[in-house]
N, C-alpha and C positions, 0 to 999 in steps of 0.2 A: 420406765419400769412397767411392766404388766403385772397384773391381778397376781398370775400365778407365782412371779418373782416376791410378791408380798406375802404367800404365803410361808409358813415356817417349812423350812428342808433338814432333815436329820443329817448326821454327820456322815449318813452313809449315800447321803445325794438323791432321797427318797422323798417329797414332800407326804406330808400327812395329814391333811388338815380335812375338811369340813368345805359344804358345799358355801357356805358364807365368811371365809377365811379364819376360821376359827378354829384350833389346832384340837382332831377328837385326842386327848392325852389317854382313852381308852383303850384305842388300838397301840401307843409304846407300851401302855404297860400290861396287856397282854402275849406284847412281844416277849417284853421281857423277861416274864412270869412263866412263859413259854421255854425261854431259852436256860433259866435255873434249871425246871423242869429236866430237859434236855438232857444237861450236863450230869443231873445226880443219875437218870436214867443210863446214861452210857457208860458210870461208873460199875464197872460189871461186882457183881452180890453185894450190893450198898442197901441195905435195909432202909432206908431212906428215902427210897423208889417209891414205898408206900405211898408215901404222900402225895405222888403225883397222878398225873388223868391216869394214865396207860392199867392201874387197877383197877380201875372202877369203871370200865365201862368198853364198848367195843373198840371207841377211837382214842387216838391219843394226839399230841402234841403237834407232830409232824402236819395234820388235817390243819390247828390251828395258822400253821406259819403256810403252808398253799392259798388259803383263802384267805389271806391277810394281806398277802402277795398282790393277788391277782387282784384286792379290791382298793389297793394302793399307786398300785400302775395305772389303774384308769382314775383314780384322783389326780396322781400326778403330770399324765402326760394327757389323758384325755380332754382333763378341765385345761389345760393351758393352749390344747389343740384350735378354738376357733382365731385368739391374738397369735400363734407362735406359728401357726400350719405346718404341715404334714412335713417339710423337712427338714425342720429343728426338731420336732418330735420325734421323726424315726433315728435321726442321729443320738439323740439322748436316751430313747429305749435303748440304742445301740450299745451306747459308753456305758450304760448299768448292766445290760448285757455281758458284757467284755469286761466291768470288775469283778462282774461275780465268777467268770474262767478264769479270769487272773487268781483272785484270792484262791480259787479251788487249788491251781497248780502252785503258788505259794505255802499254801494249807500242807498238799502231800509230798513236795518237798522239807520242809518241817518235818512234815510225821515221820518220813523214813528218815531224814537223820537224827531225830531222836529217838527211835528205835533201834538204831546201828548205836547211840551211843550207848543207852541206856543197856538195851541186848547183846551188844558186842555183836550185831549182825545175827547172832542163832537164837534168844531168846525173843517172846513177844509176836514170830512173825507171822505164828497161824492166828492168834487170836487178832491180830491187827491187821490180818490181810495184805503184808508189804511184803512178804520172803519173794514174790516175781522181780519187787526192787532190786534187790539180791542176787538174783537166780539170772534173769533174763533183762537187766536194764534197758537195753536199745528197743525192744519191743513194749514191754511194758510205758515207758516215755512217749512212744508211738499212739500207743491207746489210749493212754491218758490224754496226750491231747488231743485224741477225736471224741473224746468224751464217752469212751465205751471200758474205762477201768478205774477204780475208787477201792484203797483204804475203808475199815471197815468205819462206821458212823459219818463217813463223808460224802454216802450215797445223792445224799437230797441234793447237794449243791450240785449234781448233773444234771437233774429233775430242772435247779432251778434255773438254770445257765440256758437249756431246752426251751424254757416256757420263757423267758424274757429274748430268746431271739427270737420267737414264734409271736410275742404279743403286737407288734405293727399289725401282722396281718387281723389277728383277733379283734385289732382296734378300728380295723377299715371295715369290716362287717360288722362289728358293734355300731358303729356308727351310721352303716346304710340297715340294719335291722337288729336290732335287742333282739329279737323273736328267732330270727332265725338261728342267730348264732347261738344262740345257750342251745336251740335245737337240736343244729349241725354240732356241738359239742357232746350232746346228749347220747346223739347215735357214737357218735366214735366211743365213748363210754362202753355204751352196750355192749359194742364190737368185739371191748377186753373182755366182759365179765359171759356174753355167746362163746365167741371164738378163741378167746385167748390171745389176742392181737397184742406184740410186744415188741419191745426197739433191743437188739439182739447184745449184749456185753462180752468183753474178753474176758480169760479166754474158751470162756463156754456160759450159756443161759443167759439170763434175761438182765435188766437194768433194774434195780431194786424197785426203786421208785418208778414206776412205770409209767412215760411221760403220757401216753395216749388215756392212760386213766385217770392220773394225777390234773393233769388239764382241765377235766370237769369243775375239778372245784375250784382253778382257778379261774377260769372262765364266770363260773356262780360269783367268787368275787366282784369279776369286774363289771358282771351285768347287775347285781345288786349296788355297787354306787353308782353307776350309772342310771337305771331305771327301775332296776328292783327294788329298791326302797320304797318310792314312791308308789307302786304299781298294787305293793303289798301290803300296803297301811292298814290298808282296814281288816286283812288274815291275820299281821302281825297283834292288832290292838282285840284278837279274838280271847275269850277266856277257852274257851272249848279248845282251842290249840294248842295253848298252854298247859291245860291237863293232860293232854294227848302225848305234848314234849315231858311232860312229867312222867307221866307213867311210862312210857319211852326209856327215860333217862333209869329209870327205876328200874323195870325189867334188863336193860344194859349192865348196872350195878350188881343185880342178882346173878347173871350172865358171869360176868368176871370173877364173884367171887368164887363160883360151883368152881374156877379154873385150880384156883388153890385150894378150895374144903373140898372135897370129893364126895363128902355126904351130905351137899347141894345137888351136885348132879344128877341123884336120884330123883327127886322131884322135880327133873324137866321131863316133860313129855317126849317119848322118842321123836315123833310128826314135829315138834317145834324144834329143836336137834336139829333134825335134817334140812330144813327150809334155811338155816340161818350156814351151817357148817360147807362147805369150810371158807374160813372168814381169812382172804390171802390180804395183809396190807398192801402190798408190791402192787395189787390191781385192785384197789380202794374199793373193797367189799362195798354193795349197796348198806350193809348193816353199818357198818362204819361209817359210810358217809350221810344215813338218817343218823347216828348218833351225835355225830357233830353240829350237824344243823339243828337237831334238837339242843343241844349244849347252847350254840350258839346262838341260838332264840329264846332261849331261857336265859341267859346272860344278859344279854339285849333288853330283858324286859325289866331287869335287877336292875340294869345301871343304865340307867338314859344318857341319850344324850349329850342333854343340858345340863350332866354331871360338873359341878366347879368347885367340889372339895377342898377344904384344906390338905395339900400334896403334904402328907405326912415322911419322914425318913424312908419305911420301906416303900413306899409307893411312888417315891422320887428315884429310888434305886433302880427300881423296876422302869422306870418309864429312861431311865439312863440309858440302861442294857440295851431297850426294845429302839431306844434312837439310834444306835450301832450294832443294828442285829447282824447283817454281816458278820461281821470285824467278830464281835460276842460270839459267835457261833466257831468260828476257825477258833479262835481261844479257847473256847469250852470243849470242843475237842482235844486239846493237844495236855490240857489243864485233865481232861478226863483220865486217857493214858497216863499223865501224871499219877494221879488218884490210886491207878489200875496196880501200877507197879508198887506204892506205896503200901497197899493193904495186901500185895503179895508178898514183898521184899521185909516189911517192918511188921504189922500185927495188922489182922482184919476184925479185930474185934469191935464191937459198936462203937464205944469213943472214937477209935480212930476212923471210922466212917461217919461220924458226926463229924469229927475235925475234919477231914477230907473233903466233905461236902460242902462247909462253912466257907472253907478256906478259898475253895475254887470260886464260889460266891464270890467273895470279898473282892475275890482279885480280879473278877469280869465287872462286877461295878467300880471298884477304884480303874482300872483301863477305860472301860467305858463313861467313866466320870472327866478323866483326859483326854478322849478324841472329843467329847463336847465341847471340852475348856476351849482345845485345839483348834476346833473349824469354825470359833467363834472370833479366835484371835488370826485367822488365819484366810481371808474370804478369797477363795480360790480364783485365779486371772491368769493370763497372759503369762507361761516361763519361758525364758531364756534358757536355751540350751547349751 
């Protein structure tokens, strides 16, 4: 058994752990806490959105699960890289590659037949993006599996499907230069936010999630467990930067609410307006991507490390979710639509978006509480066919 077989692997075949095999339980339950997040998000006019990043600042959630990503691929295939070498590595980037296309096309399989059931085929299909299911099967199925068509809220999983075929190569230049690769990732960045550079979708514009953009911060991921940690201890441990991320996050906060009070707006300055406007997620505005790093450097500084808390109920809920983020996310979509219909069909009044919210909850940690139970009683080998 080698190092990296020792350390802990989530049920989604992800290891997460720490450069001395010690499992950061940080990064599940930000996952996690991410993917609730998510879920109330996609529940369309759920006052209960409130609560989540996406008001209170330029970035939201989605930044969180990219850079989480990408800084867990190079824990888990790059740490095991000098005992496993390069071709148990790319094969296994490969196999997580290929579950996360599989789950996608399981995922939109699901969705449209639950929208043909639910809708009877005519209601649901512009807000959910399936009426091509409908309308043009054979081609739509075509696109889907070249990875250039998505339902709507299922955008990301092509971003992510993109970025984990793409990581070997990330990982052979991460490894012959940190330097240059976050570099070479830096420019292709630019390229979107100059040029408009974009990977084209059916059956017209662009792919939501814009992998050539979206790459940045998965790339920042993987160069920060890798060597960005280290590199950066002593910016990290600055108080001046932390004010900087503070007032950052602050002016961000003020930013979002001018969106909903209108008589915030007024005291932005036009010249500040225009520098920041317009803020496209699809091609990770630099504003959104300093907002995240500042989030996530101010979090970073809240909860160390060497956090070893008492895992209290919610925080063990949360770290459940974030160990089956996959799997939680294809649920929290399908669980959203659920929601969707419910506060159209039955009442949208706030109770029942409190209920709807709760419920969807409950039931991505009770599932995600059983793929744990699961791949613990279950240690994957050798099937007979």
């Amino acid at each position: 058994m080698t190092a990296d077989d020792r350390k802990p692997a989530n049920a989604d075949g992800v290891g997460v752990g720490t450069r001395d095999g010690k499992r950061d339980l940080r990064i599940d339950a930000c996952r996690g806490l991410a993917l609730w997040f998510i879920f109330v998000d996609h529940v369309p006019d759920n006052s209960l959105a409130w609560l989540t990043l996406r008001n209170y600042g330029f970035s939201d959630t989605s930044e969180v699960f990219v850079f989480i990503s990408g800084y867990t691929c190079m824990l888990a295939y790059g740490g095991g890289l000098p005992e496993r070498g390069w071709a148990t590595t790319i094969v296994r980037a490969m196999r997580r590659a290929w579950e996360i296309y599989a789950a996608f096309l399981v995922l939109l399989l699901a969705y449209a037949a639950l929208v043909w059931v639910i809708g009877e085929g005519t209601r649901f299909i512009d807000e959910t993006n399936t009426g091509f299911f409908f309308r043009e099967p054979g081609p739509t199925l075509l696109h889907v599996a070249m990875l250039q068509f998505a339902p709507v809220n299922t955008d990301i999983l092509l971003t992510f499907a993109i970025l984990h075929i793409c990581f070997p190569i990330v990982l052979w230049m991460m490894m012959s230069s940190p330097t240059v690769t976050l570099s070479a990732s830096f420019v292709l960045y630019m390229m979107v936010q100059l040029f408009s550079w974009q990977v084209p979708a059916w059956p017209s514009g662009e792919l939501y999630f814009n992998p050539f953009a979206w790459q940045f911060l998965f790339v920042i991921g993987a160069w920060y467990a890798y060597v960005g940690s280290a590199r950066l201890r002593p910016l990290l441990d600055s108080r001046a930067l932390l004010i900087l991320a503070l007032a950052f996050l602050a002016f961000g906060l003020f930013m979002a609410l001018s969106w909903e009070f209108k008589s915030l707006e007024s005291l932005i300055p036009s010249g500040v307006m225009g520098m920041i406007y317009p803020i496209y997620k699809s091609h990770l505005a630099p504003v959104r991507l300093l907002h995240f790093l500042s989030l996530a450097f101010v979090v970073s500084r809240l909860v160390p490390l060497e956090w070893h808390g008492r895992i209290r109920p919610v925080m063990a809920a949360m770290i459940r979710c974030g160990e089956n983020s996959l799997s939680m996310y294809c649920l929290g979509v399908l669980l959203a639509f659920i929601g969707q219909v419910v506060l159209t069909d039955v009442s949208s009044g706030f109770a029942m978006q409190v209920l709807v919210s709760a419920a969807g909850i409950l039931l991505m940690v009770i599932a995600a509480t059983l793929l744990t139970w699961e791949s613990k009683l279950d240690r994957r080998g050798p099937r007979l066919f």
